[in-house]
C-alpha positions as a printed Julia matrix, in Angstrom:
218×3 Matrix{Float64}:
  71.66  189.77  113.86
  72.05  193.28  114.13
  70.93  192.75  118.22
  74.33  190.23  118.68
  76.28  193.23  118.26
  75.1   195.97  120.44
  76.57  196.25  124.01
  74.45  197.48  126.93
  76.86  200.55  127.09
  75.62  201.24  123.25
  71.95  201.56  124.01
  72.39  203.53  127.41
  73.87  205.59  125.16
  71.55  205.65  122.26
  68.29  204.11  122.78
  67.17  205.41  126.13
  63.99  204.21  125.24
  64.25  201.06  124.82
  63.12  200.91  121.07
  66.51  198.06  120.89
  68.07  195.62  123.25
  71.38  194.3   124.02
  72.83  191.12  123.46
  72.93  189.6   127.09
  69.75  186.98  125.8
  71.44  186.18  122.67
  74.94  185.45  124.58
  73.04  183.34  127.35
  71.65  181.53  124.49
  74.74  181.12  122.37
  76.66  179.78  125.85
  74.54  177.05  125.98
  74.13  176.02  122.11
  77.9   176.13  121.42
  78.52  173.95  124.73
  76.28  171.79  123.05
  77.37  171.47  119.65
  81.54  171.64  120.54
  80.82  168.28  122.57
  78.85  166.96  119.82
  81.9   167.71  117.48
  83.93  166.16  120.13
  82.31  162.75  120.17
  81.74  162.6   117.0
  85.48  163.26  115.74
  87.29  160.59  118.16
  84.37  158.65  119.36
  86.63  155.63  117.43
  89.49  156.59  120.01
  88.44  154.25  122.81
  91.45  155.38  124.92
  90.13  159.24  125.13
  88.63  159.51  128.38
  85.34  161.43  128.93
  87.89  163.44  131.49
  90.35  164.76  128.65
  87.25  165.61  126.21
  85.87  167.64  128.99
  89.43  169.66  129.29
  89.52  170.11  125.54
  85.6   171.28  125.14
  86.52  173.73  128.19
  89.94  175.22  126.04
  87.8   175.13  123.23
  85.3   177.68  124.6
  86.63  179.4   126.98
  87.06  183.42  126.96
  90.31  183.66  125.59
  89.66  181.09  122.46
  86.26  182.47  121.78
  88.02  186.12  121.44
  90.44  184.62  118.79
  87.38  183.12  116.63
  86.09  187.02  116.7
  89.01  188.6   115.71
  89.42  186.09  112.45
  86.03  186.84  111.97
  86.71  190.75  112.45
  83.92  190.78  114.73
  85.44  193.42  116.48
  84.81  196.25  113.96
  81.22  195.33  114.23
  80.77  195.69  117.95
  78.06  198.67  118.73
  80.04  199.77  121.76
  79.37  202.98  124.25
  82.16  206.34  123.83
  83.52  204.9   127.24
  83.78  201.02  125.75
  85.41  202.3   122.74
  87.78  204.65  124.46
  88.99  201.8   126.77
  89.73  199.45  124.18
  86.36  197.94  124.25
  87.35  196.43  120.54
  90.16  194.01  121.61
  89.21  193.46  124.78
  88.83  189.8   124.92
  85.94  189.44  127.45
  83.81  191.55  125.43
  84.83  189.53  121.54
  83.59  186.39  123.68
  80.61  187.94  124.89
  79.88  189.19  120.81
  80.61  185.67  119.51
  78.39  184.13  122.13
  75.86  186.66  120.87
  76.36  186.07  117.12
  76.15  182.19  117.53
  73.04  182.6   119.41
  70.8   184.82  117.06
  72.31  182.46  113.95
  70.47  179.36  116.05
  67.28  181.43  116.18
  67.86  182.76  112.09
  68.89  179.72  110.62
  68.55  175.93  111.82
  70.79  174.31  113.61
  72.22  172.47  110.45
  73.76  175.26  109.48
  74.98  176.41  112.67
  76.66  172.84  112.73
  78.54  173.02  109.86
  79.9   176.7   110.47
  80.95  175.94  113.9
  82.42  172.53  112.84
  84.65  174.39  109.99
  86.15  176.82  112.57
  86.13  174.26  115.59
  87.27  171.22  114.46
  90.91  172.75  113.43
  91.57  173.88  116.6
  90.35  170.68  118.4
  92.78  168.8   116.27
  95.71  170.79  116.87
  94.87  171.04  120.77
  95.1   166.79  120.58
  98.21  166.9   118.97
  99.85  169.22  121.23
  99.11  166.52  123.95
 100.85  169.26  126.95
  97.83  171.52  126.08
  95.66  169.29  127.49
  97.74  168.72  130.81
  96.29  170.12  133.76
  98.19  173.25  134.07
  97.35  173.03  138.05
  99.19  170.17  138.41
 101.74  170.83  136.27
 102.49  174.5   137.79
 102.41  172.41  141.44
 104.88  170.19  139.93
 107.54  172.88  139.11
 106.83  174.68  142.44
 107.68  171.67  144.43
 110.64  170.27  142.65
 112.32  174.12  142.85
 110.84  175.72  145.5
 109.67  172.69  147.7
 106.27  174.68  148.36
 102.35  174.5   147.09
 101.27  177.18  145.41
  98.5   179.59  147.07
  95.61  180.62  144.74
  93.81  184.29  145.87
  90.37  184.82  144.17
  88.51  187.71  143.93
  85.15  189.29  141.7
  86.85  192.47  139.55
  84.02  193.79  137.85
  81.14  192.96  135.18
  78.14  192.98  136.31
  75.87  191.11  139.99
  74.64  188.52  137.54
  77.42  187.61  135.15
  80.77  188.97  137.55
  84.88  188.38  136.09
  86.79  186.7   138.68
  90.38  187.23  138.72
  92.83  184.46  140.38
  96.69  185.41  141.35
  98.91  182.41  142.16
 101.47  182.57  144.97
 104.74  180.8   146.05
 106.85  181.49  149.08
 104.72  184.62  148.97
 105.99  185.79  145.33
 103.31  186.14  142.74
 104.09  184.21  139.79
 101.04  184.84  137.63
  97.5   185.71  136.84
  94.45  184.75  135.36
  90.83  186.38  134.42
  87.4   184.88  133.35
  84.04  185.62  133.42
  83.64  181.87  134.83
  84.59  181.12  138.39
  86.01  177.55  137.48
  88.93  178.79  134.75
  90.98  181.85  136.56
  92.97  179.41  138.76
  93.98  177.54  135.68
  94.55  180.48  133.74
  96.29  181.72  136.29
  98.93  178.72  136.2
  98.55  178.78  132.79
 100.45  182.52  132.52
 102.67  181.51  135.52
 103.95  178.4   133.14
 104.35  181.01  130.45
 106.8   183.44  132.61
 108.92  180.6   133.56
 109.35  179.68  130.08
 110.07  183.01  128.88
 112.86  183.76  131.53
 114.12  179.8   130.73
 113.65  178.23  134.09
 111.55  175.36  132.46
């Protein structure tokens, strides 16, 4: 377990010769057995709900593990006080920065799969899953596509599409964060970051919807 916690910047730091290694494998691991079990969960808790489209399930497995909901599992689970981080990652916040809790929880669900069995690593991610997916279904707007919804807005008020602008900003050549900027009538009305090139447009809309809210024009 103790591997799940160290960043690269740690052992660069520490372990020059390579005596320990980062979490990257664990993480790549964790990705894939957590997109595995979530939809499991899924299907399982409204399989009976023959009106839930494959389409919505998809949008709520995607909000259930993406970046930002992945960090908020590691801060309940004061993950972030474990994290074996570089000077520099510590210095720059490296302990609440959100990208690098989801890479950590990633990490920590993968070396459990290779610890324990996979019946355990059911049941603990169905305890802290499940709530979430049930409150995501019965705040139906969660699931909207935030896209269309952000479209919606800018054509009833502005009577123009909105302009997405997508660009790498930093990690690494084989696991890069985009970042995605949305644009009306040449304003910028809100960003979005992710280490997966699908999710910064939406997140993107996502934090434009949240501005408009705040300053009450929706």
């Amino acid at each position: 377990m103790t591997q799940a916690l160290n960043h690269r910047s740690y052992l660069n730091e520490n372990y020059e010769d390579g005596d320990e290694e980062d979490n990257e494998s664990l993480e790549f691991l964790g990705d894939a057995v957590l997109g595995f079990l979530v939809g499991e969960l899924l299907y399982r808790r409204y399989k009976e709900d023959h009106n839930l489209k494959p389409k919505k399930l998809t949008r709520l497995r995607s909000l259930l593990v993406d970046e930002k909901q992945l960090a908020k599992f590691a801060v309940q689970l004061r993950i972030g006080k474990k994290m074996r981080l570089g000077k520099g990652a510590k210095k720059d916040g490296g302990r609440q920065n959100p990208a690098l809790l989801s890479d950590i929880f990633e990490a920590i669900i993968g070396a459990y799969f290779i610890d324990s069995n996979l019946m355990n690593l059911r049941s603990f991610v169905n305890k802290i899953f499940q709530p979430v997916a049930d409150y995501l279904m019965s705040l139906d707007n969660d699931l909207v596509d935030t896209k269309a919804k952000f479209q919606q807005w800018a054509l009833e008020k502005i009577e123009q599409i909105p302009k997405y602008e997508s660009n790498k900003c930093g990690g690494s050549d084989n696991k890069p964060n985009f970042l995605s900027r949305v644009f009306v009538a040449n304003r910028m009305y809100g960003e979005g970051k992710s280490r997966s090139k699908k999710y910064p447009e939406k997140l993107a809309a996502e934090n434009a919807l949240a501005k408009l809210k705040q300053e009450g024009l929706i």
